[in-house]
N, C-alpha and C positions, 0 to 999 in steps of 0.2 A: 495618184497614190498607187503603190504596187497591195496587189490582191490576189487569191489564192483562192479557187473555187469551194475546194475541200473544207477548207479552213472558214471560209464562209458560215458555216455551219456549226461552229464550237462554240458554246457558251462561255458568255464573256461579264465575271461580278454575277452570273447566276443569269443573266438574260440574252437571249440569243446573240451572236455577233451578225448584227445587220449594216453594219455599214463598210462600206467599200474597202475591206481589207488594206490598206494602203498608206503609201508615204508621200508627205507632199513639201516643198517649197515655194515660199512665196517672199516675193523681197518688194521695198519700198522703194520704188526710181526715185531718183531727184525731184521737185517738184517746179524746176523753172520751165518757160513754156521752150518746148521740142523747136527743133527747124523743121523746114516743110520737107521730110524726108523720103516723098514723093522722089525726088530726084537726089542719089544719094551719093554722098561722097567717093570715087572709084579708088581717091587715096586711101581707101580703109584696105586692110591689109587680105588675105584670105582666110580663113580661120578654119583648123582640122577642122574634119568629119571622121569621128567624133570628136569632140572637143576630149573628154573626159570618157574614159572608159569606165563602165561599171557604175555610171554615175545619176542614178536613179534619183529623181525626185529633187533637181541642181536645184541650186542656189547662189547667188552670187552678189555679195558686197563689195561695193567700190567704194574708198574712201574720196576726199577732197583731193588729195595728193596724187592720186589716179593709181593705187593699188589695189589690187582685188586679191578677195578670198572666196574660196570653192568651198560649199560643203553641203554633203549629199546622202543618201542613204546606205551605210557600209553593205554590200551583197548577205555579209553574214547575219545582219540585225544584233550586233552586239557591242558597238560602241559608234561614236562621233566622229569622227578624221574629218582635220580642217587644212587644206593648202593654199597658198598666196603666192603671187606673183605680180611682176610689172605693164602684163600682157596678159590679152584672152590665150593666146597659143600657151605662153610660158606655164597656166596652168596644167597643159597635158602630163610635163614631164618631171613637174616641180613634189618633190618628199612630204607625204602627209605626216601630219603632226596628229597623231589619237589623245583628243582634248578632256574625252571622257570614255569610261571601262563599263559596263553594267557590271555591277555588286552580283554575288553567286546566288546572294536569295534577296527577299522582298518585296517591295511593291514597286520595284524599278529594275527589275534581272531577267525581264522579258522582252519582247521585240522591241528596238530601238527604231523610230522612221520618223523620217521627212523635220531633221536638223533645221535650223535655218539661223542665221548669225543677223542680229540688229547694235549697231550703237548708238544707245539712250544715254542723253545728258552723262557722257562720259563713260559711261558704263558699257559693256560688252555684255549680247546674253543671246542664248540659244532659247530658241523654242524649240520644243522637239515632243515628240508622242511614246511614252514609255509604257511598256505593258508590265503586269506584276510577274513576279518570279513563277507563284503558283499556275497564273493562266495568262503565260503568253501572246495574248491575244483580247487579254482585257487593257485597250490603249485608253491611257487619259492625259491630257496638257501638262508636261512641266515645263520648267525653266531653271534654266543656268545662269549664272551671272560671274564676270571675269573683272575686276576693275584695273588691270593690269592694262596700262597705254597701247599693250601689242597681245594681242588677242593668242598669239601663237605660243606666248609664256605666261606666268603667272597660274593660279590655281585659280579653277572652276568651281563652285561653288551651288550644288544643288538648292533653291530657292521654293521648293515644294510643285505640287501640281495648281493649274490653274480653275479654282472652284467654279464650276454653272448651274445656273437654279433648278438642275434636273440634274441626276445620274447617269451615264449610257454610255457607251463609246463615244469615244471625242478623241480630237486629232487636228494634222491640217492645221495648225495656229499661226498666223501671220498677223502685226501690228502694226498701222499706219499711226503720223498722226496729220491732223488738218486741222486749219485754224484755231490752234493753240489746244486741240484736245486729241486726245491718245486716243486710237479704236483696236479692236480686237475682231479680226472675221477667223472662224472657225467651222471644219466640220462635224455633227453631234450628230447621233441616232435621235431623231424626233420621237416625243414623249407619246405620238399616242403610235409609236412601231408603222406608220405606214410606208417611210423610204427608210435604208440601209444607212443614208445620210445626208442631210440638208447642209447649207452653209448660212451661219447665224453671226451676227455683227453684235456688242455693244461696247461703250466708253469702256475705260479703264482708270483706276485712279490710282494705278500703278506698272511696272512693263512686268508684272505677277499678277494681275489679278483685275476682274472688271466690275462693272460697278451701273449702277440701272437699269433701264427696261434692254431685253432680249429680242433682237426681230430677227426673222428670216428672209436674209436677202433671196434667194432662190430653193426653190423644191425640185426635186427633180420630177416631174411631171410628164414633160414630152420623151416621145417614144425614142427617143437615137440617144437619150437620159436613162434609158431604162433598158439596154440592152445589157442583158449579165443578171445585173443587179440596179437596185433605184438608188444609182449614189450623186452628190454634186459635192466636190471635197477640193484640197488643193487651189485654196483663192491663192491671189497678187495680185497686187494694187499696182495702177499705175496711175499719176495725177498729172493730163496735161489740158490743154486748151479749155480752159473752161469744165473741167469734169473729171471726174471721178471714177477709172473705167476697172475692172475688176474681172480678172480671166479666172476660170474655175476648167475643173478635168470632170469629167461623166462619164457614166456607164463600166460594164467593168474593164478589166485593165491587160486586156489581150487588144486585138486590132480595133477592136470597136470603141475604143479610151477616144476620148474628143477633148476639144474645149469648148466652152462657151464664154459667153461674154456678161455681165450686166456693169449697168452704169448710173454715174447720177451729177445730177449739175454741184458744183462745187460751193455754190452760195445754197443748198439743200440741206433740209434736215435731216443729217446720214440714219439717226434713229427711226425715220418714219418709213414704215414700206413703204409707201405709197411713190416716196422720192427716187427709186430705184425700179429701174426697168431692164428687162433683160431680152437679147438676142433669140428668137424664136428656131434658128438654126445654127447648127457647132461653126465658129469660125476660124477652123485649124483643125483636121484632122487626118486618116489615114490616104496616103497616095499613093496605088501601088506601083506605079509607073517609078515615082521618086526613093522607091523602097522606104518608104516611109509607113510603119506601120504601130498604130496606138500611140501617136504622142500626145504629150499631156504633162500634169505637175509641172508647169512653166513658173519661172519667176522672169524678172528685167533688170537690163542692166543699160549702161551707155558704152559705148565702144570707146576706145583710146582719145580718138577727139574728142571726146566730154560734151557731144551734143545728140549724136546720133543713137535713136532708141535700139535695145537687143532683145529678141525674146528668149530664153533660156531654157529649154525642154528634153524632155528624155523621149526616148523611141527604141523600139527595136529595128532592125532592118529587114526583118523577117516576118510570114503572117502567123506558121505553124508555130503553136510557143513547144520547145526544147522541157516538156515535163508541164507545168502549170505558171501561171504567173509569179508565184514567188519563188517557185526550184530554177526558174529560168531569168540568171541574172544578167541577161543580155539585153536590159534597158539603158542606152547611153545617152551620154549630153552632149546635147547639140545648140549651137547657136546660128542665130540669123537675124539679120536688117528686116526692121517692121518700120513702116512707112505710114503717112495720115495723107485723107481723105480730103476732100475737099470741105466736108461738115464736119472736119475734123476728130474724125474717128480712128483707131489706129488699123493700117490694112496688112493683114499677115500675110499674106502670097499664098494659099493654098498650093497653087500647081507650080510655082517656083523652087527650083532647090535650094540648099542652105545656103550658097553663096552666091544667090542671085543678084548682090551689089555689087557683084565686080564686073557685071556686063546689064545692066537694067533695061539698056534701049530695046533689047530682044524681046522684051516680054510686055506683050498689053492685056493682062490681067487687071488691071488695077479698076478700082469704081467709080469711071468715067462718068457713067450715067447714073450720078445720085441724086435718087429726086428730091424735087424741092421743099419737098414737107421732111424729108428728114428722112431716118431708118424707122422699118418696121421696127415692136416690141409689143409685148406685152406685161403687165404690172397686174399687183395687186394687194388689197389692203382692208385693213379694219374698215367698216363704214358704221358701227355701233353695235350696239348689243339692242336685244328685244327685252322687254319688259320682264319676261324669265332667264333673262341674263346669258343664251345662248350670242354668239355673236356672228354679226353680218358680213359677209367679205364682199366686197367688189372689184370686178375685174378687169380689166382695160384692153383691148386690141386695136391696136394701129397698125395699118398698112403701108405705111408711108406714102402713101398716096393721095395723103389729104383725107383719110376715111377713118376714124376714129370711135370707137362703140367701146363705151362702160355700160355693165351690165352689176345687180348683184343676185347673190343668191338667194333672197327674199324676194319669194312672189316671180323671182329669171326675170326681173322688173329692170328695162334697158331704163337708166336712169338719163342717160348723154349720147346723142345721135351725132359727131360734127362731118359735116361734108363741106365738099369747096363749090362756091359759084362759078358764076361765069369768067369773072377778074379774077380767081382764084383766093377769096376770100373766104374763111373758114368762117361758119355758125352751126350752132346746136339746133338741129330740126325739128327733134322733140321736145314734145311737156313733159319736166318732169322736175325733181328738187335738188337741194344740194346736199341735206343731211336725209340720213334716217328718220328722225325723229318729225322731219316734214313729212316722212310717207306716214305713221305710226297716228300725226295727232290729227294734221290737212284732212288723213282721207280719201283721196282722190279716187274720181271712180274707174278705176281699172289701170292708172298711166302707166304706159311700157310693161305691163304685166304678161305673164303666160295664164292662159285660162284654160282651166279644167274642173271638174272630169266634165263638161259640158257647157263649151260656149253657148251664148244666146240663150233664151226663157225657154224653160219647160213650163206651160199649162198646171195651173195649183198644184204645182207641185208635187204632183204623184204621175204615175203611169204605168198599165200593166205588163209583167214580164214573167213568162212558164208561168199561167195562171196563179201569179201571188201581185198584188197591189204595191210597189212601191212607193212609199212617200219621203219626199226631201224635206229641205228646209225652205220654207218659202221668206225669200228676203227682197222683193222684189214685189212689194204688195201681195195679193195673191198667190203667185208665180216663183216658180223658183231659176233665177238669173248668175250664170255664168259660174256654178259649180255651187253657191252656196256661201252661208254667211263666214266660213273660211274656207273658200276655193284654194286654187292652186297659185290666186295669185297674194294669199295670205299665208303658204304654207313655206318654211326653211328645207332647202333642197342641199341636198349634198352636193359637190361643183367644184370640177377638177380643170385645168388648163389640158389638153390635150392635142397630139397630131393629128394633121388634118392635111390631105396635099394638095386639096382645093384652098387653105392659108388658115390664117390662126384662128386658134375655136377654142371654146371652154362645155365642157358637157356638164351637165344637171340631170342628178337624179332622186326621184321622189317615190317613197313608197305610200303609196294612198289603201288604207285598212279599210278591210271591210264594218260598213258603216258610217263610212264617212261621210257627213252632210247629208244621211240617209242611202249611199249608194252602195250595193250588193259588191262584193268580190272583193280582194284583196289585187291592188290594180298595181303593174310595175311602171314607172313611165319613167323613160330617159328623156331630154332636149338638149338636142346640140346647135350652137349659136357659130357659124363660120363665117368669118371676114376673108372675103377674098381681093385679088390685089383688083379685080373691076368696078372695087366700088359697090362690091354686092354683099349685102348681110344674109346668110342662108339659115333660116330655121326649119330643123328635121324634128320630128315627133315618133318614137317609137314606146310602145307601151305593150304588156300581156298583165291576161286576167285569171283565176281561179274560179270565176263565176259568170255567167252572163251578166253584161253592164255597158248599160250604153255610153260613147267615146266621144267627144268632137272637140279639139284641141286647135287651141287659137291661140295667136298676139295679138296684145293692145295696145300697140302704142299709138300715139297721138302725134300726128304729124302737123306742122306748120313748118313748109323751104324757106318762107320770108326769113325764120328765127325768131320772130315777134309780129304782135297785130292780129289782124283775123285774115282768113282763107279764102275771103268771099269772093278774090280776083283770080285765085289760084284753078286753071283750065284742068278739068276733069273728063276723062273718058273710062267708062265700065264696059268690058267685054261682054255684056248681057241684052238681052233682046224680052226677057222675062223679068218680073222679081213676084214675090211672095205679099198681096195683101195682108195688114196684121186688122184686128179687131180694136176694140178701144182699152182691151187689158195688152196688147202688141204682140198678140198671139197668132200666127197665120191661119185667116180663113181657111185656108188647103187649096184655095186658087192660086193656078200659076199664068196671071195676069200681063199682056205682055206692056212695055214701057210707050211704045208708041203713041202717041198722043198725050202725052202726060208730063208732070214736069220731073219725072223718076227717067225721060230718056237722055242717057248719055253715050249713048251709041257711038255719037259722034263730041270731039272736044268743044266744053262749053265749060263756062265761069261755074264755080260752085254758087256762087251767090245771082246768077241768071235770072232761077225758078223757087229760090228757096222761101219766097213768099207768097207763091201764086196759093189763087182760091181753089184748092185740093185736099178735101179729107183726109188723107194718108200723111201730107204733111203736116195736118193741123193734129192728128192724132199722136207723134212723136215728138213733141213739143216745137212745131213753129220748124221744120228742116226735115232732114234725112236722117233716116236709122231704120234702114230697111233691109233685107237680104237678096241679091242679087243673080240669078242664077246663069250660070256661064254657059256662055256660046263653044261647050266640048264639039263639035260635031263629030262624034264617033273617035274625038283624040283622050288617050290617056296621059297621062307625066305632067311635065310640069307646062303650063300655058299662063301668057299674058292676062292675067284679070282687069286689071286698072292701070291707069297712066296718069300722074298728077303734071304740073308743071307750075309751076310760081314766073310768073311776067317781068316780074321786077329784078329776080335775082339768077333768071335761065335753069334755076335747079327743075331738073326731073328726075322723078321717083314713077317707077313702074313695080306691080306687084304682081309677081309670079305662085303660082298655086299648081297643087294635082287636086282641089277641091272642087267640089261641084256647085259653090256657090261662093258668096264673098259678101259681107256686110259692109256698108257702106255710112259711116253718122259722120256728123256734121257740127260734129258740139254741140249740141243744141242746150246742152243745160249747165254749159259753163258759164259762171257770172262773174267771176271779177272777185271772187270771193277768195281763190286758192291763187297765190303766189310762190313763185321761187327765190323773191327778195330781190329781183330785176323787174320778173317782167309779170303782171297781173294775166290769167290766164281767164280771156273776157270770152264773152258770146261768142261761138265762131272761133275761136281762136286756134282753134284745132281738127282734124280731122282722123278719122279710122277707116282704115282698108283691112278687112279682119276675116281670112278666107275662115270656111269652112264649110260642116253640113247644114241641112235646113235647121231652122228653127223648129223646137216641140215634134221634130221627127219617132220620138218613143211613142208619142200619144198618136201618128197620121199615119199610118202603113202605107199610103200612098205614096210617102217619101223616101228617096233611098233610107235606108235604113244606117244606124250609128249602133245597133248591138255587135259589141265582141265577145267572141265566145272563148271559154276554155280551150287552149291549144291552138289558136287563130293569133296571130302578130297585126297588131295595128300600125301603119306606117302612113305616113304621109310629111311634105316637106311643101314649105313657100321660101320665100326670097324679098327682098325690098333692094331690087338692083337702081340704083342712080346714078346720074349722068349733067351733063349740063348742055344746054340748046345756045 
């Protein structure tokens, strides 16, 4: 979409103009399946550079007959111009036809942008984004309609704007259809003002007007999304191999304009987020080398053979824009050969010039080495509403590497761990459920949770701080255990998808008031959750206070590598030479006790189920197992160090857990019974284990222990990892 910094800033219908100032085209390809355009026909002819001068935000329809017609953004934003030809070239030079005029007042005599020509059941119609006579800059959906057999005669016929269940700027309108239903993807200012512009899809029960639930395929979110402004605008559809693939333009509209990509399986349910996943990085963007700079607003087309895919974009050739994005009407159209992947993805050639199919042997760009779980992506979706009707999102990261983490923002509760074996056999490691309504009614105690404001039992529940007596919530018998009877990991976190260039991450943020669960200070805490391509899940903790309050921030989730069964064969080593005696309420004596002799030593790798019944107080004190705190062998090191090392026998998965903590808990499930189900697999004795760094336990009440008070003006940081691997 073309955009305009200044303009940025105008009120649009009385509410800020936040969304990507801009014009987009998006056109519908054929939908029979592509050839493998890997290797591409050298018979295609060359095709300008530019295709189309002036020709901001293309667009281009090819009939059955192999006639195409151009239509673009006019530089002046004041009417339509449609040209056709027998050829991509023949459109350079071919006499536009002005199909529509903006009127001198009303609610359509404002900026004209981003036209795009469809024929429905006979019909000819524009989409286009018209702004009002009074505020040029307040865009909203209309349409045209032409039923004249030849698009280039006959009258045009204004069909009104296209209604969405919210007000705002809107634009960007493109209409596929797939298996016998009409859709509509659009760009709108989201209702509650956070991006400039999302891009939102639903049915249509007409080529005017849509009809059901509203979703948003993409936010703009990640940061090279957010450069300018937070815009994702200018979809086109493209339907091949099995899928649904959908290019969109980001950020604003000077060099930094990109594309991205999202997609969805073709036999999917295009109304459900869930079904759509998107490209974690732009797959088409600025090259200075190729004088390629900000392209974007792409549609597709087929080349003269009627097989071969085109992608259809605008660019400047320059970086410094000539005045602002919209005084500088030097965005032109360009075409080029887009080619598919061996996972049959479409591959745009980045570092190739537009008419790299007239010599292709030259160039090994292409994505040779795709692995074999597929492409990164990231997704996300409703996972239900809570009982006061706020609603749950869950977020997905896959690394294409076989390493897949759903997470929501209830409780940053990893609901789905999958990693691959040794055969390269994908299962879910963790415990945990399929809905909502299993975490809400089940219970479970802690599964894939964040915990806070304080892992592990505080001693009844009080402890003193600047001579005043704090007391909590004691939920925990006596004791007060892992933040309180709504901790952190019962609390709705705010949770955004963000960069990260250690690989894909979603941050959460919780503001915990003073008071809460009994604890002083008005506490900030961030968590950021990062999937890297090794296989490793990174959890960072950053938090500040307004009052003194003690901190010890942990994960809970529940590991089993088998994917089912119990863990009692699964070989365990703890970095530790100490642990923490607890009492019979599982409070630490304040002895730091060493392991040697005992069946708490894992020094060295041994079965979890070895010693888990030997005749030993400490185990018979935690129900029958392990649930102890472990204290790590730092020798004078700070950062991050190996705590633990799991391994499953059966399936080669190893899981090592990394910490900057100074201790690490260690259970055993011991009070799982068979009782909480995910509707697969019963989650029995044993079935699970926790590697759960942090600080000691009841550290506020032992001075002898490092200490977990943060103070005003003090940053609490710390970060673990769950790296896995296969033996």
């Amino acid at each position: 979409m073309t955009s305009i910094s200044p303009l940025r800033q105008l009120l649009a219908g009385g509410a800020l103009v936040a969304a990507g100032l801009g014009l987009v085209a998006c056109s519908e390809a054929p939908d029979e399946a592509s050839s493998a355009n890997a290797s591409v026909d050298n018979g295609l002819p060359e095709y300008q550079v530019p295709l189309v001068e002036f020709g901001a935000d293309p667009w281009i329809h090819r009939t059955e007959d192999g006639q195409y017609y151009f239509i673009s953004t006019a530089p002046e934003f004041d009417r339509i111009e449609l040209v056709t030809a027998d050829t991509l070239n023949g459109l350079a030079d071919a006499e536009p036809k002005v199909i529509w005029q903006r009127p001198d007042e009303g609610p359509t005599a404002g900026n004209v942008w981003a036209p795009e020509l469809h024929r429905i059941d006979g019909v000819w119609y524009v989409h286009v984004a018209l702004g009002h006579g009074d505020q040029p800059f307040r865009m909203r959906m209309h349409v045209l309609s032409n039923a004249n057999e030849d698009p280039m005669t006959g009258e045009w016929t204004d069909e009104g704007a296209i209604e969405t269940p919210w007000e705002s700027f809107s634009l960007d309108a493109t209409t596929f259809e797939h298996n016998g239903k009409r859709y509509l993807i659009w760009a709108q200012r989201d209702q509650q003002e956070r991006y400039n512009s999302a891009l939102y899809l639903a049915e249509m029960d007409s080529p005017t007007s849509i009809t059901g639930p509203v979703i948003a395929i993409t936010e703009p979110e990640l940061d090279w999304e957010q450069v300018g402004y937070k815009v994702n605008e200018g979809a086109s559809v493209l339907k091949r191999n099995g899928r649904i693939f959908v290019t969109y333009s980001a950020a604003a509209t000077d060099h930094n304009y990109a594309v991205g990509l999202v997609w969805a399986d073709d036999d999917a349910d295009l109304t459900d987020p869930a079904s759509w996943k998107k490209s974690p990085e732009p797959v088409f963007h600025t090259n200075e080398s190729l004088e390629r700079f900000g392209p974007g607003h792409n549609s597709f087309t087929v080349a003269e053979d009627g097989e071969t895919d085109l992608m259809v974009y605008h660019t400047r050739s320059y970086k410094e824009l000539k005045g602002n994005p919209l005084t500088d009407p030097n965005r032109h159209a360009r075409v080029r050969v887009i080619g598919w992947d061996e996972d049959g993805f479409p591959e745009f050639y980045q570092n190739r010039p537009d008419n790299h199919h007239l010599n292709p042997e030259q160039y090994e760009d292409s994505n040779a080495d795709a692995s074999e779980y597929g492409r990164a992506y990231i997704s996300k979706e409703s996972f239900g509403e809570l009982p006061d009707g706020r609603e749950v999102t869950r977020f997905t990261l896959n690394n294409g590497e076989g390493m897949e983490v759903k997470l929501m923002n209830y409780g940053g509760i990893i609901t789905h761990l999958t990693v691959p074996d040794q055969n390269g056999e994908l299962d879910n490691v963790v415990l945990g459920f399929e809905t909502l309504n299993d975490y809400l009614e089940q219970n479970p105690p802690y599964f894939g949770a964040l915990i806070g404001r304080y892992g592990n039992r505080i001693a009844n529940g009080r402890f003193d701080l600047n001579g005043e007596t704090i007391t909590l919530d004691q939920n925990d018998g006596d004791n007060h255990l892992h933040g309180g009877v709504v901790g952190f990991d019962k609390k709705l976190w705010d949770a955004r998808f963000v960069s990260d260039e250690r690989g894909l991450a979603v941050e959460l943020f919780l503001l915990s008031e003073d008071g809460d669960q009994g604890y002083p200070g008005n506490l900030e805490v961030t968590t950021r959750y990062v999937l890297t391509d090794d296989n490793e899940l990174i959890t960072e903790f950053r938090a500040e206070t307004d009052k003194a309050t003690p901190v010890n921030l942990t994960q809970h989730t529940y590991f089993n590598l088998s994917g089912e069964g119990k863990i009692l064969d699964h070989t365990l080593q703890i970095n530790a030479d100490r642990y923490t005696p607890v009492d019979s309420g599982l409070i630490p004596t304040g002895e730091l006790a060493p392991v040697a002799g005992t069946p708490l030593d894992f020094t060295e790798p041994k079965p979890i189920g070895q010693d888990i019944n030997a005749d030993h107080p400490q185990l018979m004190r935690v129900g029958g197992g392990f649930d102890h705190n472990f204290i790590l062998n730092r020798e004078g090191r700070d950062g991050l160090i190996v705590a633990a090392r799991a391994e499953d026998p059966s399936t080669g998965r190893v899981l090592e857990v990394l910490t900057e903590e100074p201790a690490i808990q260690f259970y055993s499930g011991n009070f799982l019974d068979g009782s909480l189900s995910d509707g697969e697999r019963d989650f029995v004795l044993h079935g699970g284990f926790c590697l759960e760094p942090q600080h000691y336990p009841d550290s506020p009440n032992q001075p002898e222990f490092p200490s977990t008070i943060l103070e005003p003006g003090e940053v609490y940081e710390t970060s673990m990892s769950f790296r896995f691997d296969v033996k």
